[in-house]
N, C-alpha and C positions, 0 to 999 in steps of 0.2 A: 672870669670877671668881665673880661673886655666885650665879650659877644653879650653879658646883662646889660649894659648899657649902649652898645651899640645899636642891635639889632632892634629894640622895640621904638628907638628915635627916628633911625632909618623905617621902618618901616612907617612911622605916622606922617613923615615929610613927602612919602612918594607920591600921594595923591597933587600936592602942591611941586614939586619937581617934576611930573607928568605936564601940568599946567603951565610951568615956564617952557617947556623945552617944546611943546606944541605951539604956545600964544608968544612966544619971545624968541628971541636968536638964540640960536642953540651955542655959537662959542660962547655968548658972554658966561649961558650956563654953567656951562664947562669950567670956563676960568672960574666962576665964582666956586662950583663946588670945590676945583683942585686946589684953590687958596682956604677953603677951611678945610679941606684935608688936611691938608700938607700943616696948617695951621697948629691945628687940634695933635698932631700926632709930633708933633714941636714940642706943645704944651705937656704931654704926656711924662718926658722926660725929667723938667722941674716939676712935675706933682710931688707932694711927698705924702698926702695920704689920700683915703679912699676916695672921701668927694670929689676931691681935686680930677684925680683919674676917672672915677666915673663922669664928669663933666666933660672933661677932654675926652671922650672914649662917647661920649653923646653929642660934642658937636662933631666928631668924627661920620658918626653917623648922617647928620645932617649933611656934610662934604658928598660923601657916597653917595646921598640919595638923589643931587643933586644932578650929578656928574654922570650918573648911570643912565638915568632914560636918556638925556641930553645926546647921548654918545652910540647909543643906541637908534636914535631916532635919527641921527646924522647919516647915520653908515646909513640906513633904510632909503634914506631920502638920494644917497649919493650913487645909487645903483639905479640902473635902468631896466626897463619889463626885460629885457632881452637876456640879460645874468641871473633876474632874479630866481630866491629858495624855491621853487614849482610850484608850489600852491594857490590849489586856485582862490581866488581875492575874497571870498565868502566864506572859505573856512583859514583864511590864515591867523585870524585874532583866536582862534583856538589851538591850532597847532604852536604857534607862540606862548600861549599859555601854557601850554603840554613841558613845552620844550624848556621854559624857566623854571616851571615847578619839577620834573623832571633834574634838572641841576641841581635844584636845593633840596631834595630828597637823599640825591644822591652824595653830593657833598656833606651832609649831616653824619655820613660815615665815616667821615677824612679820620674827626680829630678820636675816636675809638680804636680804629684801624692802625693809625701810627703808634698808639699805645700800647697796643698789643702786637705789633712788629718789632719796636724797640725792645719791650721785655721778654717776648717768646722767642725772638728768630734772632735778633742781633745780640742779645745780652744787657740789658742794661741792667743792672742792681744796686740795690741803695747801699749805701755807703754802713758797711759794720756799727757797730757801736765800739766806741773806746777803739778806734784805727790811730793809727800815727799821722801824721801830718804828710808821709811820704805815702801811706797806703792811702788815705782821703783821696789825694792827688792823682796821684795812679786809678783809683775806681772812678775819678769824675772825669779822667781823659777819655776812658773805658766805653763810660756812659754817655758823653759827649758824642765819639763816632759814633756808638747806636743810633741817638737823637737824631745824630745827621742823615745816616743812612734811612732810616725809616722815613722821612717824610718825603727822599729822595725815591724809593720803592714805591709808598702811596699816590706819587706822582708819575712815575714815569709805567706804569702798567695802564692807569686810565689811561697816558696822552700816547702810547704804542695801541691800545686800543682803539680809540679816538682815529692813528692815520691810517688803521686798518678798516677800518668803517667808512671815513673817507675816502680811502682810493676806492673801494664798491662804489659809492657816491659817484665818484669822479667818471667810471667805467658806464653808468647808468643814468647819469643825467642827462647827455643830448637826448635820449629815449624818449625819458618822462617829462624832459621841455617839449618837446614836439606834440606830444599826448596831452599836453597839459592847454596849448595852444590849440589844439582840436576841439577840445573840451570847449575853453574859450570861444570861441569862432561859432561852435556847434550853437552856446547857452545865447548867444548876442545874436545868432542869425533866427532864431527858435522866438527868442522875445521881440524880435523886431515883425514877424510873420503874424 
């Protein structure tokens, strides 16, 4: 329920959260999304029915969508050519694109993936019918470590993945900085002739 309200608020603010975090200072962004985060996700707790949550669960949205490009545009702006991702400057707004839709493709797997680690691999079962109070108990502790361990599985396979990719990265970058700097040098000396 929380990703039907979330995710289509957030996604209609980005265009306007893109436009503060370019055209305004990027902390205030910041602080401004993280206080209706942190807000909204306050509010969540005294909801007591559905509107209520889907409202706090849509200005949550709003906090996020604030907070993100702002944070992202930071980091961007706070590195210099010499560190920076290789790409050259003409195709980078597309590899960027690549690289978040990429994420959320791939994230769209998360919450399928734990559900089907919880019940295939770890055990989780629903609770009998007509159990005692002490078997409920006992099957929700059960079902509890499953919970736990599965989202701890769907998580630590991508990020072992993730530093194995990265040290190739790490192994290959002065290379493709230098190559990428030629390139550079080569396109500016080429346009200037």
């Amino acid at each position: 329920m929380k990703a039907e309200a979330l995710t289509p608020v957030q996604s209609a603010c980005y265009p306007f959260a893109e436009y503060l975090a370019v055209r305004h200072n990027r902390a205030h962004g910041i602080a401004l999304g993280a206080f209706l985060w942190a807000t909204a996700t306050f509010l969540v707790a005294f909801s007591s029915t559905f509107t209520e949550v889907a409202m706090s669960r849509a200005l949550n949205g709003i906090g996020l969508a604030l907070v993100t490009p702002a944070i992202q545009s930071l980091v961007a702006d706070s590195t210099d050519d010499n560190n920076r991702e290789i790409v050259p400057e003409r195709s980078r707004t597309n590899v960027y694109a690549l690289d978040r839709s990429s994420e959320s493709i791939l994230s769209s797997f998360a919450p399928p993936g734990v559900g089907i680690l919880a019940h295939r691999v770890y055990g989780y079962k629903p609770v009998p019918q007509g159990s005692s109070a002490a078997e409920e108990i006992a099957t929700d502790r059960g079902n509890a470590l499953s919970l736990a361990k599965a989202p701890y599985t769907a998580i630590g396979i991508p990020m072992a993945l993730c530093c194995v990719i990265y040290s190739f990265l790490y192994c290959t970058y002065p290379r493709d900085r230098e190559r990428a700097r030629m390139e550079g040098f080569t396109s500016k000396y080429h346009t200037c002739t």
